[in-house]
C-alpha positions in Angstrom: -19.8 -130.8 -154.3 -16.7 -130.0 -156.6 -14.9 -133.1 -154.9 -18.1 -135.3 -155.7 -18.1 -135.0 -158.9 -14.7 -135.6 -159.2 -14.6 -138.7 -158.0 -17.7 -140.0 -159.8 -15.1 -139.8 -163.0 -12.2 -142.5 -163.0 -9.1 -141.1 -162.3 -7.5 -141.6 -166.0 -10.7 -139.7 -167.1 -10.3 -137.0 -164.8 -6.3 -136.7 -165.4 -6.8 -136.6 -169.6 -10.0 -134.0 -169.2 -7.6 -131.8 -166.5 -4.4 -131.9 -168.6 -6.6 -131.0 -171.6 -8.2 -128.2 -169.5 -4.5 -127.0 -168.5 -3.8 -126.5 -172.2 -6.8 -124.7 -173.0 -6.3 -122.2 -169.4 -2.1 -121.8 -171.5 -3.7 -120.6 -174.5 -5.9 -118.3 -172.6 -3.2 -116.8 -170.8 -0.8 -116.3 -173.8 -4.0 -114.2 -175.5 -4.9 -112.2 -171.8 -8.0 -114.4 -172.0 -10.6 -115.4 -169.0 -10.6 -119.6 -169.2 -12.6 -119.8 -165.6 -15.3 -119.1 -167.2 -14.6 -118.7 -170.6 -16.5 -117.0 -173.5 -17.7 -118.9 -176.7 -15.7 -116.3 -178.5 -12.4 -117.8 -176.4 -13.3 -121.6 -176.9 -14.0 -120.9 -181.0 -10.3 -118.8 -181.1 -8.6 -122.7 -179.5 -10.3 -124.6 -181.5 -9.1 -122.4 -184.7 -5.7 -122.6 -183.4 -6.0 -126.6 -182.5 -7.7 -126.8 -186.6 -4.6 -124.6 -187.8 -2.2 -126.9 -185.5 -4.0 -129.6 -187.7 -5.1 -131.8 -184.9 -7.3 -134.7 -185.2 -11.3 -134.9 -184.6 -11.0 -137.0 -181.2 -8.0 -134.3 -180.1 -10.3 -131.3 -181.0 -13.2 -133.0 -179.3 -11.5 -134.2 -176.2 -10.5 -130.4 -175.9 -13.6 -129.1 -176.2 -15.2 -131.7 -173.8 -12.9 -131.1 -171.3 -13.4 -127.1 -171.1 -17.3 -128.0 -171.2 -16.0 -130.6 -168.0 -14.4 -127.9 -165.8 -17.4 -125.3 -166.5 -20.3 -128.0 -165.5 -18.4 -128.7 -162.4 -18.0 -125.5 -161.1 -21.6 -124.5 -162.1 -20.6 -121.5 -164.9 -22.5 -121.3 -167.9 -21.3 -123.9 -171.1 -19.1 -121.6 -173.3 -19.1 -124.6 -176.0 -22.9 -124.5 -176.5 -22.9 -121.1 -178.8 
């Protein structure tokens, strides 16, 4: 199923929202944080850091759609809905 909905992206899509993930999964494991699944509590603490790092809307956004990505694919619960 994982593979399936994979594909049903474009592969530029899928790279951006996977390199985005990767950076996310970084800051989780410089902080001794879960990212697969993550909390809300973990999401809000990145997107702080990504506000503080003073990243653009569309950056921010990107980020957070593509941590809400890897959760809906693997079936774990939406930590960016809180």
């Amino acid at each position: 199923m994982t593979d399936y909905i994979l594909q049903s992206r474009a592969g530029s899509t899928t790279d951006k929202y996977s390199g985005y993930f990767k950076t996310f999964e970084r800051f989780c494991d410089s902080k001794c944080l879960s990212s697969s699944p993550a909390k809300a509590m973990t999401v809000a603490l990145f997107v702080t850091k990504l506000l503080d790092e003073n990243k653009s809307y569309s950056v921010i956004s990107a980020n957070v759609y593509a941590i809400k990505w890897k959760h809906s694919i693997y079936g774990w619960v939406d930590p960016t809905t809180d």
